[in-house]
C-alpha positions in Angstrom: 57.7 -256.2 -58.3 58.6 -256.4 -61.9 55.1 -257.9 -62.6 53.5 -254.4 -61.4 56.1 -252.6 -63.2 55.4 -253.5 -66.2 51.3 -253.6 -65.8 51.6 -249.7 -64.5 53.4 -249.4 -68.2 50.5 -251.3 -70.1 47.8 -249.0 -68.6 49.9 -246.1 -69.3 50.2 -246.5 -72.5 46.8 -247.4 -72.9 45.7 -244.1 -71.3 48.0 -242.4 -74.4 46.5 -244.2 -77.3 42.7 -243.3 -75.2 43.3 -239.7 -75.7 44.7 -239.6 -78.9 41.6 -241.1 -80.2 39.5 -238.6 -77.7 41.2 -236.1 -79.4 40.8 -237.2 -82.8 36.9 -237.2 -82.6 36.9 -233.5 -80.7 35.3 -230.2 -81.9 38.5 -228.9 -82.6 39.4 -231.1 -85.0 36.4 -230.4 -87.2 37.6 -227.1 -86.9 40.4 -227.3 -88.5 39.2 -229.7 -91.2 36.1 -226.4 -91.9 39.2 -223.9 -92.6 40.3 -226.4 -95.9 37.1 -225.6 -97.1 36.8 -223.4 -99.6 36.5 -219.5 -99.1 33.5 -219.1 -101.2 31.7 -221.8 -98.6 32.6 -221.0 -95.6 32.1 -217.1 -96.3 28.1 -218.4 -97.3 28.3 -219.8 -93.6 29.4 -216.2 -92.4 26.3 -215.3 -94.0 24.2 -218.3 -92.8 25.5 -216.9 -89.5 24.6 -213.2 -89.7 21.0 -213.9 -90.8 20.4 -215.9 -87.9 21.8 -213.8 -85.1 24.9 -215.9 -84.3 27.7 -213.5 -84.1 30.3 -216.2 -82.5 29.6 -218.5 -85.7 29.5 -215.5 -88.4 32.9 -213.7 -87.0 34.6 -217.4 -86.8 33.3 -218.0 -90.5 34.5 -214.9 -91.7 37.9 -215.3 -90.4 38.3 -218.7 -91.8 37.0 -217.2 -94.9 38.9 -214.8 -95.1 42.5 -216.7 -95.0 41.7 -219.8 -97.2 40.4 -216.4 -99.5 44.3 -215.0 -98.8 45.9 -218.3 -99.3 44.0 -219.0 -102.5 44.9 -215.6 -103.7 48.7 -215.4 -103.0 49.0 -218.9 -104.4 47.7 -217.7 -107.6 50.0 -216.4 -110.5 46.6 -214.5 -113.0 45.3 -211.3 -113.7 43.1 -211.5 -110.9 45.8 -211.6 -108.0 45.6 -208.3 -106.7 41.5 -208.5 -107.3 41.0 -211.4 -105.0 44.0 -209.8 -102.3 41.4 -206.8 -102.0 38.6 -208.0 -101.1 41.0 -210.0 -98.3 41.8 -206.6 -97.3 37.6 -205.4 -96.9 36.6 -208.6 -95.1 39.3 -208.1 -92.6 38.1 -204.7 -92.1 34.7 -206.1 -91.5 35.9 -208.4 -88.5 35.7 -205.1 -85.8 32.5 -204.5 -87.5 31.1 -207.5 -86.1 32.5 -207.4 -83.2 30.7 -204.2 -82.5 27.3 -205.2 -84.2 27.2 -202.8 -86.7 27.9 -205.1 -89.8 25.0 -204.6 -92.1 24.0 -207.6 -93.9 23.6 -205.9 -97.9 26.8 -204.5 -97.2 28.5 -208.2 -96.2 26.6 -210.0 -98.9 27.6 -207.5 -101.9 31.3 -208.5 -100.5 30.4 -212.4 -100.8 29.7 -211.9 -104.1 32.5 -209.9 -105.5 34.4 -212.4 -104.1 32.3 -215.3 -105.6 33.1 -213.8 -108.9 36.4 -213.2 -108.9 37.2 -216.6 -107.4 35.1 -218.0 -110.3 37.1 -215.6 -112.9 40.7 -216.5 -111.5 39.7 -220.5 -111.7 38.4 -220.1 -115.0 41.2 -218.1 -116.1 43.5 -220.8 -115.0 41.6 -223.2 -116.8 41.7 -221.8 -120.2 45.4 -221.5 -119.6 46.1 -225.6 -119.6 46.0 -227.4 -122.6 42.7 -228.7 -123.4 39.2 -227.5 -122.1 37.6 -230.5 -123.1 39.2 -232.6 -120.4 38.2 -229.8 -117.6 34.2 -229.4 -118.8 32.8 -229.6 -114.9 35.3 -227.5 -113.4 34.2 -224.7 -116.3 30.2 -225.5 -115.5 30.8 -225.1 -111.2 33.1 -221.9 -111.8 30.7 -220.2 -114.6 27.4 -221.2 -112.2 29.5 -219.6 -108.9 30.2 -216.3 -111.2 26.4 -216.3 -111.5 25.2 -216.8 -107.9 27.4 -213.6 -107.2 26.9 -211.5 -109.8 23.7 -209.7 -108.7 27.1 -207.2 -106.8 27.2 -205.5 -110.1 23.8 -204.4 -110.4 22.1 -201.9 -112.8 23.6 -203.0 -116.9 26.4 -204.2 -115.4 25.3 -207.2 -114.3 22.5 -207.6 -117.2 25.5 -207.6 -119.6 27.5 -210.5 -117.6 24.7 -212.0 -117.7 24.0 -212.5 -121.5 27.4 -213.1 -121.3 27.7 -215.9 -119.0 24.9 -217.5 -120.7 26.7 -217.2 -124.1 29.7 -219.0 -122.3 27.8 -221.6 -120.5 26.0 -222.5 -123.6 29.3 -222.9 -125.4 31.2 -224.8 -122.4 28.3 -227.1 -122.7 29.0 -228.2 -126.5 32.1 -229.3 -125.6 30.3 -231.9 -122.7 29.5 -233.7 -126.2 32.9 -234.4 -127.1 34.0 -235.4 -130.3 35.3 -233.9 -133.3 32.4 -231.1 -133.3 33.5 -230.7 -129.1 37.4 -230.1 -130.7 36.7 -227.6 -133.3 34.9 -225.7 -131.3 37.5 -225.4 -128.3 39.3 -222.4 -129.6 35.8 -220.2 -130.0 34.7 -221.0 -126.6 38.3 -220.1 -124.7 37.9 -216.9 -126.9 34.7 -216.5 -125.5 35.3 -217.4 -121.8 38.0 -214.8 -122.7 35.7 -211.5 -123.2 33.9 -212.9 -120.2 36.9 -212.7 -117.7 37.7 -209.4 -119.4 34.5 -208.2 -118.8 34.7 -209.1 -115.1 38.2 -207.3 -114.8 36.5 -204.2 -116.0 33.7 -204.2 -113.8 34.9 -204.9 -110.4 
């Protein structure tokens, strides 16, 4: 009796530690490891989404992105705050718009990015605030290069002007890849001019 006992307990607990490790391995759990991505990304998926017809994926990708955009934002102590917690406020009012097909894909993408840019601006912003650039070069390069992908939302002079500008300040972020003494003296011009970029940005959005 005790012999069957304790082999009904052995298969039990084998039946526990089999669905744990089902579960591990399910759709949901990629799920939730897509919502730590990054806002910028998954809101490109919304987009991915929308120009291929799938409303399911697009709404789903534009909720995610939409709170990791709201969690960044609140998290942040910058100039750019408030900046970043409006757009949260338009994407959300987009969500019914998809729902009821009438989304239209210039005005989503225009949203996308505004908020590509501002993300860039606050990260940059924060990075100009530590103690050296030098030791944060590749963060400055990805931020500058997603402040370009999105700035074609300005249009018109607007975005011409950020445009000489972010080239100026890309130009001058890559000097410092160099290093050395040159790299050193020339950190204090380049924050100065990453900070007429982010001012520029704060005037036109």
């Amino acid at each position: 009796m005790k012999r069957y006992f304790v082999l009904a307990i052995t298969v039990a607990f084998f039946n526990v530690c089999a669905t744990n490790m089902s579960f591990a391995h399910s759709p949901s759990f990629v799920i939730v490891q897509d919502e730590t991505q990054e806002a910028e990304v998954l809101l490109d998926k919304a987009v991915d989404a929308q120009i291929a017809g799938n409303s399911d994926a697009l709404l789903q990708s534009l909720n995610a992105g939409t709170t990791a955009l709201e969690k960044e934002a609140k998290a942040d102590k910058g100039s750019f705050k408030d900046k970043l917690l409006s757009q949260v406020g338009v994407l959300q009012k987009l969500a019914p718009l998809v729902k009821s097909g009438l989304l239209k894909g210039d005005v989503f993408k225009k949203v996308v990015n505004t908020v590509k840019m501002l993300l860039a601006a606050k990260r940059v912003e924060s990075l100009i605030g530590g103690s050296s650039l030098l030791s944060n070069v590749s963060n400055l390069t990805k931020n500058l290069g997603l402040m370009k992908m999105g700035m074609s939302a300005l249009g018109g002079e607007s975005q011409n002007q950020l445009s000489g500008l972010l080239s100026s300040a890309m130009s001058g972020v890559n000097s410092l890849s160099k290093g050395g003494m040159a790299a050193k003296a020339a950190e204090p011009a380049v924050k100065k001019q990453l900070g007429g970029l982010l001012n520029f940005v704060k005037g036109a959005i």
